[in-house]
C-alpha positions in Angstrom: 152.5 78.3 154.2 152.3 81.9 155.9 154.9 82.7 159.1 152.8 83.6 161.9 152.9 83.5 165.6 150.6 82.4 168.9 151.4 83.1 172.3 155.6 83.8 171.2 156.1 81.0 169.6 157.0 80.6 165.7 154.4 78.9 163.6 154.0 78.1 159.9 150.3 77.7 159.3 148.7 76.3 156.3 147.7 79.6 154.0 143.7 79.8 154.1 143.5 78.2 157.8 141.7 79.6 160.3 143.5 81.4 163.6 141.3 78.9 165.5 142.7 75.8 163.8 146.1 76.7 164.1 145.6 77.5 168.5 144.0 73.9 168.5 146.9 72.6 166.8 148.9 73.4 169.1 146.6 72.5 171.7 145.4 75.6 173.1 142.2 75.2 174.9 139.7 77.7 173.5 135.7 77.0 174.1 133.2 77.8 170.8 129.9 76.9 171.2 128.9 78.2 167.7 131.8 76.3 165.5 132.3 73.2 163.5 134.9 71.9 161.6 132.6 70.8 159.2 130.7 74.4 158.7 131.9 77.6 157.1 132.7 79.6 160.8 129.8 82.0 161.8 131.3 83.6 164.7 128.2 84.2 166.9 129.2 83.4 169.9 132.7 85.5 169.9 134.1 82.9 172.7 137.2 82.7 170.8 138.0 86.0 170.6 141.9 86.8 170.4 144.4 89.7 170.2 145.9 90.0 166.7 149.0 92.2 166.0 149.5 92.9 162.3 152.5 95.9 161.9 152.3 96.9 165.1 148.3 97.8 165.3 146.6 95.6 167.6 142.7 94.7 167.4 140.4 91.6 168.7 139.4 89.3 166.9 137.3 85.9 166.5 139.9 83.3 165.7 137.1 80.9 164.2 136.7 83.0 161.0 139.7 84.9 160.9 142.2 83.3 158.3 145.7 83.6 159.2 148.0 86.2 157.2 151.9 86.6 157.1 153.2 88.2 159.9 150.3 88.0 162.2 151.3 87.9 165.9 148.7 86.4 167.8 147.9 86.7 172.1 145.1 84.0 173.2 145.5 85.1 177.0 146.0 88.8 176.6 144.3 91.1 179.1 141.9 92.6 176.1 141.1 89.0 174.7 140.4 87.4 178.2 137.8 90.2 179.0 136.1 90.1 175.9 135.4 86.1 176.1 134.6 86.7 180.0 132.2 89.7 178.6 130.6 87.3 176.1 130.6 84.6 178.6 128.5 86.9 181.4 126.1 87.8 178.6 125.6 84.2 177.1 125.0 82.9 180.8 123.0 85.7 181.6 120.4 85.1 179.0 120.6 81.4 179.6 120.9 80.9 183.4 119.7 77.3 183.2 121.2 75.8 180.0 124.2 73.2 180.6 126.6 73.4 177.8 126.4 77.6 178.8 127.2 77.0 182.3 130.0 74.9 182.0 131.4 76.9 179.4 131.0 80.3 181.6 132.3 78.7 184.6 135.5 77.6 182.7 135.8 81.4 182.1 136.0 82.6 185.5 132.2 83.8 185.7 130.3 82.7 188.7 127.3 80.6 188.0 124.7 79.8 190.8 123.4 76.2 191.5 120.2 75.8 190.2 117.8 72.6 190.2 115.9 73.4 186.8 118.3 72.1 183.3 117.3 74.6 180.6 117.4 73.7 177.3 117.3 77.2 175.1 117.9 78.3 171.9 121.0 79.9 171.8 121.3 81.4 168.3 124.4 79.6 168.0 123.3 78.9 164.0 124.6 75.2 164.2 121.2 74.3 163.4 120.7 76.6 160.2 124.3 76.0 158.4 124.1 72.3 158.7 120.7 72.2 157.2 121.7 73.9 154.2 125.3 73.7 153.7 125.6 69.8 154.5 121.8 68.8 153.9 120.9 71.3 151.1 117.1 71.4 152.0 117.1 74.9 153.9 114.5 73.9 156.3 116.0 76.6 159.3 116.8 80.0 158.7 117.3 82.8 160.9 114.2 84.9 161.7 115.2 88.5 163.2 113.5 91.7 163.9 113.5 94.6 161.2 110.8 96.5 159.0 107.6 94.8 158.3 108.4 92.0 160.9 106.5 91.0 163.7 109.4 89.3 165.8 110.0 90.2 169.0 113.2 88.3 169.7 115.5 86.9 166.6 114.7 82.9 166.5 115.0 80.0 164.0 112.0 79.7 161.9 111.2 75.8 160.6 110.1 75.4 157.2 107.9 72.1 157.2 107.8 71.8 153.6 111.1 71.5 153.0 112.6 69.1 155.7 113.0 65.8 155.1 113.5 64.5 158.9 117.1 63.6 158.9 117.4 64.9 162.2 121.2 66.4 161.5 119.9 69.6 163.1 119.0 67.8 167.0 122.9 65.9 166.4 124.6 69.6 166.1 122.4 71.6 168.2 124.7 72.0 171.9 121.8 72.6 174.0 119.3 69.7 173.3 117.1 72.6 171.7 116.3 70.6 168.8 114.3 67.4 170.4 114.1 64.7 168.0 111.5 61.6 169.0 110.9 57.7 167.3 108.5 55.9 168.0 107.4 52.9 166.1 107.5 53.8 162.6 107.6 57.7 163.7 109.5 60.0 164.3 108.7 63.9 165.6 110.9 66.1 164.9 109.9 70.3 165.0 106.4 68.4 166.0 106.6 67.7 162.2 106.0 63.3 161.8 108.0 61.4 159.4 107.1 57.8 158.5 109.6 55.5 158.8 111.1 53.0 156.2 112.1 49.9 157.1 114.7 47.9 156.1 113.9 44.8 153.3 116.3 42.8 154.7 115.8 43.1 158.9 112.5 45.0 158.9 114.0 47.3 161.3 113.3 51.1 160.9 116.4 52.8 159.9 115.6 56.2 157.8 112.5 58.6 157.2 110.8 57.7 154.1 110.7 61.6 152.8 114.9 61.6 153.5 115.1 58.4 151.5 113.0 60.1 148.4 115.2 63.3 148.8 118.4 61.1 148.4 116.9 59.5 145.7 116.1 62.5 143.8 119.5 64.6 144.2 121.9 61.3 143.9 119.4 59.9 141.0 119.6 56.3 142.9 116.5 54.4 142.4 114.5 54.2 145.5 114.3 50.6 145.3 117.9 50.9 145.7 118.1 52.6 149.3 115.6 50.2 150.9 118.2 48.4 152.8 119.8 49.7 156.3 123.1 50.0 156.8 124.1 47.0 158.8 122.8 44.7 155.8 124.1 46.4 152.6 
């Protein structure tokens, strides 16, 4: 355990946490649109950006992916950290006038948002998306594509592989904006505008998993096939 301390008060933080983890510990409301707990932190969208004295010298930083050290003395609401989230806020809405999750968050704040009638559902380069295909799914079917020599990108987005997804469809559960559509019908589903079959189960006959994410599983946990034929509810 490391001595640190948030807002004033005194706290002993588990050694290799995350600034972030410790605020929401003790229930300090801090928005992230680009974090989860179950993802190595990216800090993309800098909304948690906080004011960290360490020996006196003062900087900002993201809290998400910022591990705590002895002797850190951390301001959430300081003058310097409230302008920087504001600042990321006015950029995040001004790119995405239209998209939900950005507008509440914005508005929560302090930046103005206009009514508007159209819901957008953009892209946000949050990297959600990306980390969970390959850190929790392992197939790498998202990655970042971003402008530099010999590219022909004019604005950074997330490139699909086809070849190597599989249809689980973890990417449309993470992705905050409803980006990522994902669509069943019958023994399909579109995801990516890439169509899956769809087992179904031996027992109920009702659809329940892609047949390609069934044959990954099968391959990677060297389970027969046979043996994942079955849905959930009647294992």
């Amino acid at each position: 355990m490391v001595k640190i301390k948030i807002d004033g008060k005194s706290v002993q933080a588990k050694e290799g946490s995350t600034i972030l983890q410790n605020i929401r510990d003790l229930r300090i409301d801090m928005p992230t649109l680009c974090y989860h707990e179950e993802l190595i932190p990216f800090g993309a969208c800098r909304l948690c950006t906080v004011e960290v004295k360490t020996n006196g010298k003062g900087q900002l930083t993201t809290a998400c992916d910022c591990q705590v050290a002895a002797g850190m003395d951390i301001t959430t609401a300081s003058d310097k950290a409230v302008e920087s989230r504001k600042l990321a806020a006015e950029l995040l809405y001004y790119k995405y006038p239209t998209t939900r999750v950005v507008r509440e968050i914005v508005q929560k704040l302090g930046v103005a948002v206009t009514p508007t009638a159209v819901e957008g559902h953009d892209c946000i380069l949050c990297g959600l998306c990306t980390r969970t295909c390959k850190d929790i799914v392992g197939v790498c079917a998202l990655k970042f594509q971003d402008r530099g020599l010999d590219r022909n990108v004019e604005e950074p987005k997330i490139e699909f592989i086809s070849a190597n997804c599989i249809g689980c469809g973890s990417c449309a559960y993470v992705c905050p904006t409803g980006f990522v559509q994902m669509e069943a019908t019958d023994d399909k589903r579109i995801i990516w505008n890439k169509v899956f079959k769809m087992a179904a189960c031996d027992t109920c006959g009702r659809y329940f998993a892609p047949v390609e994410q069934l044959e990954y599983i099968s391959r990677t946990a060297e389970v027969p096939l046979s043996k994942l034929s079955t849905c959930v509810s009647c294992r």
